[in-house]
ZAMARGU-4260 file (C-alpha; in steps of 0.2 Angstrom, whole numbers, plus 5000, padded with zeros to 4 digits):
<rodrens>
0) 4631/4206/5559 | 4638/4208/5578 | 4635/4195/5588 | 4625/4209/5598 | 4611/4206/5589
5) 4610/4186/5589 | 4597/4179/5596 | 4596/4164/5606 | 4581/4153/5610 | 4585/4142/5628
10) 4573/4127/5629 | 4575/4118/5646 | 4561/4114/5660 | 4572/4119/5675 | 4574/4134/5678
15) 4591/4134/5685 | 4598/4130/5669 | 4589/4142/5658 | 4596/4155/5672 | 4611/4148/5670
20) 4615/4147/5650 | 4605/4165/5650 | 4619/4173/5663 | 4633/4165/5653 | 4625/4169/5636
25) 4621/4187/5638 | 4639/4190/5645 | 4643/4185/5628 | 4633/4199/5620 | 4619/4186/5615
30) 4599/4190/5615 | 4592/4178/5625 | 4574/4170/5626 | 4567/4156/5636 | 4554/4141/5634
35) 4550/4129/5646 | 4543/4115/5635 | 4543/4109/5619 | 4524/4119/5613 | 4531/4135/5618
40) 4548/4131/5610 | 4541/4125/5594 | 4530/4142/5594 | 4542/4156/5597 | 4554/4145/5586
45) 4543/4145/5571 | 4533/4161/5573 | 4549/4171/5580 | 4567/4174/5570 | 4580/4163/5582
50) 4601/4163/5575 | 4602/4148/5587 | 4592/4136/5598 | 4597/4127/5614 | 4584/4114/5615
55) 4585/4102/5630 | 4579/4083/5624 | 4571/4079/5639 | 4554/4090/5640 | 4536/4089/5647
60) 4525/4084/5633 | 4531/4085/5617 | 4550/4084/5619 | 4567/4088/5610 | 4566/4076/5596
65) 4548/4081/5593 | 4552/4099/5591 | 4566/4098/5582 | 4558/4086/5567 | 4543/4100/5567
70) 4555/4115/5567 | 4563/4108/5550 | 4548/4106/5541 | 4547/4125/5541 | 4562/4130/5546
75) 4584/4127/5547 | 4587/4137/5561 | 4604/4128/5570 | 4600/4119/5585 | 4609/4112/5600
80) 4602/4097/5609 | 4606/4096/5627 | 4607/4078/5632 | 4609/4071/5648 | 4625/4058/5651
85) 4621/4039/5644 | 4608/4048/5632 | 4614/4041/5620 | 4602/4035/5608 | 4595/4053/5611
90) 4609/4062/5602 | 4609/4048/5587 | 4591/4054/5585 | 4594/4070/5583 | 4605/4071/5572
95) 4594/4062/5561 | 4580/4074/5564 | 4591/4091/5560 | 4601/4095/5573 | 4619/4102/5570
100) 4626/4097/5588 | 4624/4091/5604 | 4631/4096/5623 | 4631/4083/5637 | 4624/4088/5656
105) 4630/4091/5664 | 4640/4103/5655 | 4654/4118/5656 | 4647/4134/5653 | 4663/4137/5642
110) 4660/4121/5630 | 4642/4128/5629 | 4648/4144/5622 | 4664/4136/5612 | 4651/4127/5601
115) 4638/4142/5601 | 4651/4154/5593 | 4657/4139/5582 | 4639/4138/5575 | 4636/4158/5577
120) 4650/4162/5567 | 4643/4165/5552 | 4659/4169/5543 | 4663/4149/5546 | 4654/4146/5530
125) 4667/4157/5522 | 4683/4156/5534 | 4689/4139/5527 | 4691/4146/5508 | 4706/4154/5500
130) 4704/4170/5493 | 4706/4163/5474 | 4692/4151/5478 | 4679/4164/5484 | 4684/4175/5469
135) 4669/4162/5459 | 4656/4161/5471 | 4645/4149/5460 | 4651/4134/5460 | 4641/4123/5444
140) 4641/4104/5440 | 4630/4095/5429 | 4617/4089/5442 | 4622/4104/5456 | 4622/4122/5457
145) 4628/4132/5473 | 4628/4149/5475 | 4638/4154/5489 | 4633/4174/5488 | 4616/4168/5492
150) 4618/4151/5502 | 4608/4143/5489 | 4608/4123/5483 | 4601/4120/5468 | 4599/4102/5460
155) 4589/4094/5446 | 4583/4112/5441 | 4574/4113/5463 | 4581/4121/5478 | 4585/4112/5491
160) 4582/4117/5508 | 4598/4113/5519 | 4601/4120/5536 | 4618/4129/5540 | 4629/4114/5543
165) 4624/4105/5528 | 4625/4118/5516 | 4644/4120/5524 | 4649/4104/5522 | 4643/4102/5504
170) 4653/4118/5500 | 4667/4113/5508 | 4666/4094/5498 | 4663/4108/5483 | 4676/4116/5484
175) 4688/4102/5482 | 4679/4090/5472 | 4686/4073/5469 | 4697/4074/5487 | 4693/4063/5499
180) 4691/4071/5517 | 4693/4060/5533 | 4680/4062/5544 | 4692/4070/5557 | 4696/4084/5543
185) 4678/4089/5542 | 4674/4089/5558 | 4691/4102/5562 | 4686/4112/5546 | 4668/4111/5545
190) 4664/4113/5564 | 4677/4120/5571 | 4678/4107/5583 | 4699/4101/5586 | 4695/4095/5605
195) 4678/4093/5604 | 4665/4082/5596 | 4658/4067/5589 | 4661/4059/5571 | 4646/4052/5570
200) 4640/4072/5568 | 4647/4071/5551 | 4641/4053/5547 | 4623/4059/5551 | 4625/4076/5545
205) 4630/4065/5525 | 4616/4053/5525 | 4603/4068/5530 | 4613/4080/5515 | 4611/4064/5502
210) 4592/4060/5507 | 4588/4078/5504 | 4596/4079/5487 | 4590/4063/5482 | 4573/4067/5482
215) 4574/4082/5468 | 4588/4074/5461 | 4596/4057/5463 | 4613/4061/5450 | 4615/4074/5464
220) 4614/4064/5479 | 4627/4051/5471 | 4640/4065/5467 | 4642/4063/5489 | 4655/4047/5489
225) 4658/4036/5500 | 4677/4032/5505 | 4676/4017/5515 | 4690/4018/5528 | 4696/4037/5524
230) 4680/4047/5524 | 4669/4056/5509 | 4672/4065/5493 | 4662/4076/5482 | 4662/4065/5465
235) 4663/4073/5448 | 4676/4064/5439 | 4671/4050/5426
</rodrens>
């Protein structure tokens, strides 16, 4: 797909910055639509076909957080969270509702398009493999099945739904299983991100990947390992 045909969904109440995102977006090659608050967002996100969403936290009625924990019920669509500075708490939460980044306001147009193409690039599932490893693209264990060709997560015998990050980086675990990762490792490979980022991202974006296997299969969700001072591991040895 070029990225010609991405489409991107800008969720902000001022208009200055929906003009401004747009203008830098577009010049990109992007598809850009607007919402002004978080009804209209959640709407056209859930009725509509979106590669990414810009959703700002801070919105009249039902806000950023709100949206974003209705959108994945239906839907994993990437999503970055625009935060204003000292928000934090905001970002923590969401993370924990789904969401694959955050950018800080007040922001450079050129860090907002950095993490837009990390998270655009769709070949980022796939860049961080050697050729012999994509020659199998299913990759089966006992309690986990992933196919790659499809972007499908199977465990306990169910599909699990994962968003775009989190089935990366349980492939990526996958694909190495038993070696530990540091958090830092993960966030370069995974993300994209060598200047950027926060390693929180990949502690949240673990404890959401384990809860969602846990609840078709709990062998599954285990197999994710903790490395206390080093970082995580996909565990299938005995």
């Amino acid at each position: 797909m070029s990225e010609e045909l991405h489409r991107i969904l800008v969720v902000d109440d001022e208009e200055r910055i929906r003009r401004l995102l747009k203008m830098y977006l577009e010049k990109e090659g992007y598809v850009i639509e607007e919402a002004e608050d978080g009804e209209t967002a959640l709407r056209m996100a859930t009725v509509g076909e979106f590669d990414l969403i810009l959703l700002d936290v801070m919105l009249p009625g039902m806000d950023g957080i709100e949206v974003c924990t209705r959108l994945r019920q239906a839907k994993a669509t990437p999503v970055i969270m625009l935060t204003a500075k000292g928000e934090e708490m905001n970002r923590v939460q969401g993370f924990e509702v789904g969401a694959d980044d955050y950018v800080v306001k007040p922001f450079s147009p050129r860090e907002v398009i950095y993490r837009v193409k990390a998270i655009l690039r769709r070949s980022s599932a796939t860049a961080f493999l050697t050729k012999e490893a994509l020659t199998s693209n299913n990759i089966v264990f006992p309690h986990l099945i992933i196919e790659h060709d499809a972007h499908r997560v199977m465990a306990g015998g169910q599909e699990v739904s994962l968003t775009p990050k989190e089935y990366e980086l349980l492939h990526y675990l996958a694909i190495s299983p038993d070696k530990v990762f540091s958090r830092e490792e993960l966030l370069k490979d995974v993300w994209n991100y060598e200047f950027f980022g926060d390693l929180r991202t990949v502690d949240t974006h673990v404890k959401r990947l384990r809860e969602k296997l846990n609840k078709v299969s709990p062998e599954a969700a285990m197999m994710i390992t903790t490395v206390w001072g080093v970082g995580y591991k996909l565990e299938v040895s005995k």
